[in-house]
C-alpha positions as CSV (number, residue, x, y, z in Angstrom):
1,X,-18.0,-88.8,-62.4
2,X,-20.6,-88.0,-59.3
3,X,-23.2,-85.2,-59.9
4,X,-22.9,-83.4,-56.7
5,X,-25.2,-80.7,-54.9
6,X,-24.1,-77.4,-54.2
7,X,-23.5,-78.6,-50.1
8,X,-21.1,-81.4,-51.6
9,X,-23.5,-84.7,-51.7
10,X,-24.2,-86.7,-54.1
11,X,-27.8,-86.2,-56.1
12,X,-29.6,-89.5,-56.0
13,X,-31.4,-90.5,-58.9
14,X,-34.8,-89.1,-57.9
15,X,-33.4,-85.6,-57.7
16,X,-31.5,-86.2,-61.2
17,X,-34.4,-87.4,-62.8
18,X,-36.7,-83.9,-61.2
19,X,-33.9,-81.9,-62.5
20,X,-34.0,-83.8,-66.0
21,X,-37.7,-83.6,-66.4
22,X,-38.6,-79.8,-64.7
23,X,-36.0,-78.6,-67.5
24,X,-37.5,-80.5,-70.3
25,X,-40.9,-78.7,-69.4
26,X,-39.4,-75.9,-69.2
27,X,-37.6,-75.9,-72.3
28,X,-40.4,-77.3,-74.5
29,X,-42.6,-74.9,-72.5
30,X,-41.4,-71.9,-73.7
31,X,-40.7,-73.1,-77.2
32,X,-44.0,-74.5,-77.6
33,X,-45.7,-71.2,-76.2
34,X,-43.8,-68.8,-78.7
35,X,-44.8,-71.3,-81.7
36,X,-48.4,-70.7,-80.3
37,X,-48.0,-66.7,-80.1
38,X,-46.1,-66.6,-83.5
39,X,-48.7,-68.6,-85.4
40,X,-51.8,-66.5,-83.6
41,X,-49.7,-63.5,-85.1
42,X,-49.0,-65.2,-88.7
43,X,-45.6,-66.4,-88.6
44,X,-46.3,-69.7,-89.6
45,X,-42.4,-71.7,-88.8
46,X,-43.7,-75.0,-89.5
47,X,-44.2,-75.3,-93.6
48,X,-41.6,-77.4,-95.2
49,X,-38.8,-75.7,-96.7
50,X,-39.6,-72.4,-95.3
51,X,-36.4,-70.6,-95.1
52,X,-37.7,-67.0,-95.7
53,X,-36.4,-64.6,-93.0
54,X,-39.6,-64.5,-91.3
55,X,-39.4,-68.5,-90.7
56,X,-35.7,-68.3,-90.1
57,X,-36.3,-65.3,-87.1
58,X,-39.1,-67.2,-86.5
59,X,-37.3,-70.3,-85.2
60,X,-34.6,-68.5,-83.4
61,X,-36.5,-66.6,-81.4
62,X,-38.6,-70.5,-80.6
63,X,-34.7,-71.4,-79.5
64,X,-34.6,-68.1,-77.5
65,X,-38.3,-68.4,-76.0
66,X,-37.4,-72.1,-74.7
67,X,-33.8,-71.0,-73.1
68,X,-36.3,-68.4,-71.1
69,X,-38.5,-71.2,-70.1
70,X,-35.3,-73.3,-69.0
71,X,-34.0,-70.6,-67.1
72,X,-37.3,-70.1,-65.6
73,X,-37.7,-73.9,-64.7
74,X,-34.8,-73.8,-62.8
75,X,-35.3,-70.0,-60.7
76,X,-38.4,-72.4,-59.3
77,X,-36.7,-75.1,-58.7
């Protein structure tokens, strides 16, 4: 199955690999900037075995921050 561009072409593998890598940054972006904000504001997600609300909440709104970033990743593109 052919990845195609919204004008009907196929995407050559430069323009998949862009794609593949500006939504990676993007993704990991905003995940790793809302670990960073949350630990500068005490949630602290990363201790082993944490499942207290606060690290639980904690890590869904990571997931949420990072689908942000995605979806910002791809408006620029």
């Amino acid at each position: 199955m052919a990845t195609k561009n919204k004008d009907g072409s196929e995407k050559t593998l430069k323009q998949l690999l862009f794609e593949g890598l500006t939504d990676f940054i993007g993704f990991a972006g905003g995940a790793f900037l809302c670990y960073w904000l949350g630990t500068l504001l005490g949630f602290d997600m990363a201790v082993a075995g944490n499942t207290s609300n606060a690290g639980i909440v904690g890590v869904v709104v990571m997931l949420i921050a990072g689908g942000l970033g995605l979806k910002i990743a791809r408006q620029l593109r």
